[in-house]
C-alpha positions as a printed Julia matrix, in Angstrom:
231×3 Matrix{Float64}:
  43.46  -25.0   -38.74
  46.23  -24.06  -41.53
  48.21  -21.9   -39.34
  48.0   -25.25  -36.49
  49.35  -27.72  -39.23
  52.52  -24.89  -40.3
  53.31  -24.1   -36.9
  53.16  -28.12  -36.03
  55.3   -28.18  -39.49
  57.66  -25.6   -38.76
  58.66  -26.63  -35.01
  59.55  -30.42  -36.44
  61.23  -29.22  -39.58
  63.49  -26.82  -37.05
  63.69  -29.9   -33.82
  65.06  -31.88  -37.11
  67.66  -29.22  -37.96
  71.04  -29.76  -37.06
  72.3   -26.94  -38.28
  69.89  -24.84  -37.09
  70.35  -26.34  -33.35
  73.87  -26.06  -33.48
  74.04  -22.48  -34.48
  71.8   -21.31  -32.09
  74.31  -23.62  -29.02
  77.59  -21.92  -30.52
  76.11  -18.6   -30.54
  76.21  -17.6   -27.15
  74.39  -13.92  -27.81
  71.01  -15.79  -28.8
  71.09  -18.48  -26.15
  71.55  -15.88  -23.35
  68.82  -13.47  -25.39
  67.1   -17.07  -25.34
  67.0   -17.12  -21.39
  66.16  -13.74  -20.75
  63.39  -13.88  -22.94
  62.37  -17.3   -21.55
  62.67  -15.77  -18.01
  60.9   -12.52  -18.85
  57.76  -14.11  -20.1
  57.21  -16.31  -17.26
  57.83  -13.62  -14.75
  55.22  -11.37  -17.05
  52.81  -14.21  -16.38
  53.24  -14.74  -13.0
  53.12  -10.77  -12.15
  49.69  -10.5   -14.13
  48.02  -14.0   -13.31
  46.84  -13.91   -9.65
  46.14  -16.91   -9.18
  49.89  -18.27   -9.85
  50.71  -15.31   -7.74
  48.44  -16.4    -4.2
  49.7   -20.34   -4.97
  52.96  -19.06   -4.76
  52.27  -17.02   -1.81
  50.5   -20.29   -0.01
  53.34  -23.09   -1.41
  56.02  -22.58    1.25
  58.43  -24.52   -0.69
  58.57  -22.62   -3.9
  58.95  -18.85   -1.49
  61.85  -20.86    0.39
  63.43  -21.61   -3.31
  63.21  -18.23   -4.36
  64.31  -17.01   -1.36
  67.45  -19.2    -1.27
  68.12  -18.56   -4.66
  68.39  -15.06   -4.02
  70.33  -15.51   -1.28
  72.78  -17.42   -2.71
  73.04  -15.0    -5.84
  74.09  -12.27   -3.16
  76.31  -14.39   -1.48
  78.19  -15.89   -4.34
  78.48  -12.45   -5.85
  80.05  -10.87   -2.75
  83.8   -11.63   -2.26
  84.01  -10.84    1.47
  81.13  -12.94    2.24
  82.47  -15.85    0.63
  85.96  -15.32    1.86
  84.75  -15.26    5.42
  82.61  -18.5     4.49
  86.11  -20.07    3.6
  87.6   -18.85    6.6
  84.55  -20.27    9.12
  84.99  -23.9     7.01
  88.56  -24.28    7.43
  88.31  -23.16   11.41
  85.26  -25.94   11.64
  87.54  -28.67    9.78
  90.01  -27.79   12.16
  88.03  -27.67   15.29
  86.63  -31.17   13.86
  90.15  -32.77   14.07
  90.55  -31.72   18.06
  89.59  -35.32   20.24
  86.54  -34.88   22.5
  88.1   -37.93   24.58
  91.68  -39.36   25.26
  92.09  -41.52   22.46
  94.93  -43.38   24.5
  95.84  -43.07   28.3
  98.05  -40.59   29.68
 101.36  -42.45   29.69
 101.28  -43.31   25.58
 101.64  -39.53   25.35
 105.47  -39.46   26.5
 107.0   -38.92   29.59
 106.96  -35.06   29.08
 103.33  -34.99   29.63
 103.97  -37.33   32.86
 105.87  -34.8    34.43
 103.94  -32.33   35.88
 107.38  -30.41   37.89
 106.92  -27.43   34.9
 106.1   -24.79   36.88
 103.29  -23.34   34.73
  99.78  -22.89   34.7
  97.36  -23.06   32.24
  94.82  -20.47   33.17
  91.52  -19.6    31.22
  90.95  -16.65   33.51
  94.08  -15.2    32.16
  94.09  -12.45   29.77
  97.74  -12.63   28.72
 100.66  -15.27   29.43
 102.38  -14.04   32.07
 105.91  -15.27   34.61
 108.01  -13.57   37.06
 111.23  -14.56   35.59
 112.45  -15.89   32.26
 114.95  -15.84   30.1
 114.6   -13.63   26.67
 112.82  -10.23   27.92
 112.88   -6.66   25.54
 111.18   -3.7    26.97
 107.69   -2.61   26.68
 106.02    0.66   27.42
 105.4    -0.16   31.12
 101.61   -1.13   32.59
 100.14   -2.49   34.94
  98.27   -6.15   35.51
  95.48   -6.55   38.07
  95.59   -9.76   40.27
  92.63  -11.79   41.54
  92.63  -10.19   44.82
  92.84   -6.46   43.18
  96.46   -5.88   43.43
  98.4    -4.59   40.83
 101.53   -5.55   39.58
 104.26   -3.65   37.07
 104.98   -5.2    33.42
 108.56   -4.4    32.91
 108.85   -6.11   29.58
 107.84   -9.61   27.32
 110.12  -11.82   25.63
 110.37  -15.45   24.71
 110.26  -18.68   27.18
 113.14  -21.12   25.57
 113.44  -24.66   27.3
 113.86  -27.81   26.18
 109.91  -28.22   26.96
 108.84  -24.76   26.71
 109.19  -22.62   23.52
 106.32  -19.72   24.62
 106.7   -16.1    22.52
 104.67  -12.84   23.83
 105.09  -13.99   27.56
 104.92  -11.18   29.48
 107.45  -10.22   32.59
 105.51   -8.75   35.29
 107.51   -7.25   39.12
 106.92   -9.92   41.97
 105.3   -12.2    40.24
 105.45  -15.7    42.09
 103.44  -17.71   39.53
 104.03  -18.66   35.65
 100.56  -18.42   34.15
 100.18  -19.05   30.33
  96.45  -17.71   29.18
  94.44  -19.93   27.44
  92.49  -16.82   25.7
  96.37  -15.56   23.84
  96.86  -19.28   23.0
  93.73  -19.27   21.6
  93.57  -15.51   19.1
  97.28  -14.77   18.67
  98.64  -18.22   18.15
  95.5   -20.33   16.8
  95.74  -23.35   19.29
  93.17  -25.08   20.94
  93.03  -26.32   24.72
  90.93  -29.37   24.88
  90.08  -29.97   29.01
  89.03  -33.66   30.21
  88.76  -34.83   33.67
  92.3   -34.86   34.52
  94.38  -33.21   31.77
  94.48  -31.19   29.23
  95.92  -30.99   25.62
  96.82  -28.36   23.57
  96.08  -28.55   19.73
  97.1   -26.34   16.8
  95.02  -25.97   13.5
  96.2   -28.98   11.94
  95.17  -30.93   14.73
  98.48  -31.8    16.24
  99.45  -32.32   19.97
 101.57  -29.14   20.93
 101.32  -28.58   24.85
  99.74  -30.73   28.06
  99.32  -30.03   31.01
  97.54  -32.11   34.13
  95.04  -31.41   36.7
  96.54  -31.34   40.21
  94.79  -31.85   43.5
  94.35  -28.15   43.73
  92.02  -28.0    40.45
  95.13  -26.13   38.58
  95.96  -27.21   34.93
  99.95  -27.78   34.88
 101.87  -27.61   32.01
 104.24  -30.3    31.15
 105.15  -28.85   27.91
 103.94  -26.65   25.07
 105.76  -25.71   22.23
 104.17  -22.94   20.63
 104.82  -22.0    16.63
């Protein structure tokens, strides 16, 4: 009964202490010896009391805590993870930003998107931007590209496409080519943009959600571009 009424009388007489709380906050060796100590004793009691063990075992939501907890321990504490976490949010804001719908009809977007004379076609097939004859060309090792119908054709170099509608880098010149096809796939991993398709056009978005490139749907199902101006 005496050692109930000094232990009652020694835990107010420190809760009362100022001093004594406010040493124990500023010293930041004690409060983390504090914690572990705190932490060690209840995990001591949980690994020796079975019964806390199996109601642990049954209560889903307190193996889902610890679980997540320990997941995102390993997570925050791996840098790669986290940078690739980064990376996957600001592709998702970005996506976010690209219009599922018009958002106004085709003539509020200019002239340039009305004419559909360009000459090129957007192609998701493609696996590279390619055009029988442009301006700005350098030489490349030479290769070959297969066509639909299992011909091949020779790549005798890549360059730039400079117009006043058309600013297209990595476009590749290929021998007897009679068609200007700019692949959706190289817009897409080596330039970052995003082709949206609707019913009858399509638009071409970069990361910050801005309107680069349009092109509209002909009779013929192809995707004609009436300008893109690539970064």
């Amino acid at each position: 009964m005496m050692n109930e009424i000094r232990y009652e009388t020694a835990t107010k007489i420190f809760k009362d202490n100022t001093v004594n709380k406010d040493y124990i906050k500023c010293n930041n060796n004690m409060m983390e010896h504090m914690k572990h100590t705190h932490n060690t004793l209840i995990m001591e009691q949980i690994k020796y009391n079975t019964g806390i063990t199996e109601y642990m075992k049954r209560n889903t939501d307190i193996m889902k805590h610890i679980k997540n907890t320990v997941i995102m321990e390993h997570v925050q504490s791996n840098t790669d993870i986290m940078e690739h976490i980064k990376s996957m949010a600001a592709k998702t804001d970005a996506m976010e930003r690209v219009t599922i719908n018009p958002v106004c009809s085709l003539s509020d977007l200019g002239p340039s998107l009305m004419n559909a004379n360009a000459g090129f076609l957007l192609d998701s097939g493609a696996s590279m931007s390619v055009t029988g004859d442009f301006r700005a060309i350098y030489s490349v090792p030479q290769a070959q590209v297969t066509l639909p119908d299992g011909s091949q054709l020779l790549i005798v170099g890549v360059g730039t496409i400079e117009t006043e509608r058309f600013s297209i880098p990595n476009v590749y010149l290929v021998a007897g080519l009679k068609t200007n096809l700019i692949s959706v796939s190289q817009l897409d991993k080596r330039h970052g943009l995003c082709c949206a398709f609707f019913h009858n056009h399509c638009r071409v978005i970069n990361s910050n959600g801005e309107l680069v490139g349009g092109a509209i749907l002909q009779e013929n199902g192809l995707y004609v571009l009436s300008f893109l101006k690539v970064a």
